[in-house]
C-alpha positions as CSV (number, residue, x, y, z in Angstrom):
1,X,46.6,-24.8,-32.6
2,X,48.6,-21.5,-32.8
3,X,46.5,-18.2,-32.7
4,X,48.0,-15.0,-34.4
5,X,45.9,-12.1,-32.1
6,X,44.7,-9.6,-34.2
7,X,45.5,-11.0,-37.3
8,X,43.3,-10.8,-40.3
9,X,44.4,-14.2,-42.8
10,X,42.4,-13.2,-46.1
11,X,44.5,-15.8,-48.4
12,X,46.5,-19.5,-47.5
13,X,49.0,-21.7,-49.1
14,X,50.1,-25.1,-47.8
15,X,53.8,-26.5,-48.5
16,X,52.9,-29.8,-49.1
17,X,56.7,-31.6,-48.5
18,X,56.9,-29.8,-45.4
19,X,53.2,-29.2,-44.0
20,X,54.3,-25.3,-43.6
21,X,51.2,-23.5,-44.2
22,X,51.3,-19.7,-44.7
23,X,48.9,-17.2,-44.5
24,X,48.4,-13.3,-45.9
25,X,48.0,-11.1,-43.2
26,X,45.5,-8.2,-44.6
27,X,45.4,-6.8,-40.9
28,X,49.5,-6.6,-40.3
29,X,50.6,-6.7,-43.4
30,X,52.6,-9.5,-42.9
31,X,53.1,-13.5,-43.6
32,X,52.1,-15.6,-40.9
33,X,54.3,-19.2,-41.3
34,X,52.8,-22.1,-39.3
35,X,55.0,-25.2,-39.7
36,X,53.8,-28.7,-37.8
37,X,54.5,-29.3,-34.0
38,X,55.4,-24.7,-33.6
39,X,53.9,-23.5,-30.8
40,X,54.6,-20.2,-32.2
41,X,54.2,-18.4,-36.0
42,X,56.7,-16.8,-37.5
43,X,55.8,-13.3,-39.3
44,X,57.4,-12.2,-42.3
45,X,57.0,-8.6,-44.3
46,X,55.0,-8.1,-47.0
47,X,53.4,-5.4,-49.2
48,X,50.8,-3.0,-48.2
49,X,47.0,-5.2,-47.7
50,X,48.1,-8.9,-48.7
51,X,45.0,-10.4,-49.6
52,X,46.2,-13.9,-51.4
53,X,49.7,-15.7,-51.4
54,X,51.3,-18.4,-53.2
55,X,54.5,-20.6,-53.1
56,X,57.1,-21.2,-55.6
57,X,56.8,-25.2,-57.2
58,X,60.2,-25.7,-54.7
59,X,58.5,-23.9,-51.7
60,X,61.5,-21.1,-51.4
61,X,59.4,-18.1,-52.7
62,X,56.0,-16.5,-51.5
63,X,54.2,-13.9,-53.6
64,X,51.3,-12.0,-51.8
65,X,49.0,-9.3,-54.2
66,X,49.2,-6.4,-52.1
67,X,45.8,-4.3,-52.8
68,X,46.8,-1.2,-51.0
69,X,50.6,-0.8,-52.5
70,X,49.2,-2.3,-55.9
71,X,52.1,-5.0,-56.3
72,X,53.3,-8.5,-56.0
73,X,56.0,-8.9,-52.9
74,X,58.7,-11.8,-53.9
75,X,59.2,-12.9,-50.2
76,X,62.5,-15.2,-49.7
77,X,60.9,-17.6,-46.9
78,X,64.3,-18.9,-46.1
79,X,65.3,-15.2,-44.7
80,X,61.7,-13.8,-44.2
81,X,62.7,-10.8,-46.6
82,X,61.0,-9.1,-49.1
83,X,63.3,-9.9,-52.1
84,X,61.4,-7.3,-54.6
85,X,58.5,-5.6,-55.3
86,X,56.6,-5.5,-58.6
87,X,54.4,-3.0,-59.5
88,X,50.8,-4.3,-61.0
89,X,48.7,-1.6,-61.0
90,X,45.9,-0.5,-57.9
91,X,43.5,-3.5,-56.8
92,X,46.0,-6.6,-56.7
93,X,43.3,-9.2,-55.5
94,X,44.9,-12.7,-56.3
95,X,48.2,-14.4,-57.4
96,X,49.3,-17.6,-58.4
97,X,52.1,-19.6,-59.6
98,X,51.9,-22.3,-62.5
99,X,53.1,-25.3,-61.5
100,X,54.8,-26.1,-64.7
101,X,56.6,-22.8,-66.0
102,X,56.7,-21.1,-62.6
103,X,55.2,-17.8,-63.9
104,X,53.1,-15.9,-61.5
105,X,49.4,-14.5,-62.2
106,X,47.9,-11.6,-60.7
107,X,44.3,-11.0,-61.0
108,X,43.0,-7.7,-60.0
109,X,40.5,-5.2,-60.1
110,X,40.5,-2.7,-63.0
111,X,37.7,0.2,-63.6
112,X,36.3,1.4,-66.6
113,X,34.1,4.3,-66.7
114,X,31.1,3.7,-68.9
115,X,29.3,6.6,-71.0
């Protein structure tokens, strides 16, 4: 078991060819990578208030919606880097990948004031 202290995980992935499993790290803003047999995590950047993540088909890439920055971070897992930052508007809540095309999905929160 590896425990991350003070960490708040709000959204998981699991690389199934390798077992890696990753989490969003509302708390730190920050990847936590747990890989089988590590004793230790590794931490990886992210944009501000990661609330979900999800891996490329080939396991290389992580996206994480950032709620607080309002964007997706592209997070190269081989260097633990955030590789860009797109912008999707305030309340980035979820993202995912389709497994076929390898588009990403953001869901997020979007207000309308009513009459």
């Amino acid at each position: 078991m590896v425990t991350v202290e003070g960490s708040g995980p709000t959204g998981l992935d699991l690389d199934e060819r390798t077992g890696a499993v990753y989490a969003a790290d509302f708390a730190n803003i920050q990847i936590i990578e747990v890989t089988p047999g590590s004793r230790a995590p590794r931490l990886m950047p992210t944009g501000g208030g990661p609330l979900s993540i999800a891996l490329s088909a080939d396991g290389r890439t992580a996206y994480t919606a950032d709620q607080a920055s309002g964007t997706v971070s592209v997070i190269n897992l081989r260097k633990g880097t955030v590789a860009r930052s797109l912008a999707t508007g305030d309340g980035a809540k979820s993202v995912a990948v389709e497994p076929c095309s390898g588009r990403v999905l953001v869901a997020r929160v979007a207000l309308i004031a009513l009459p």
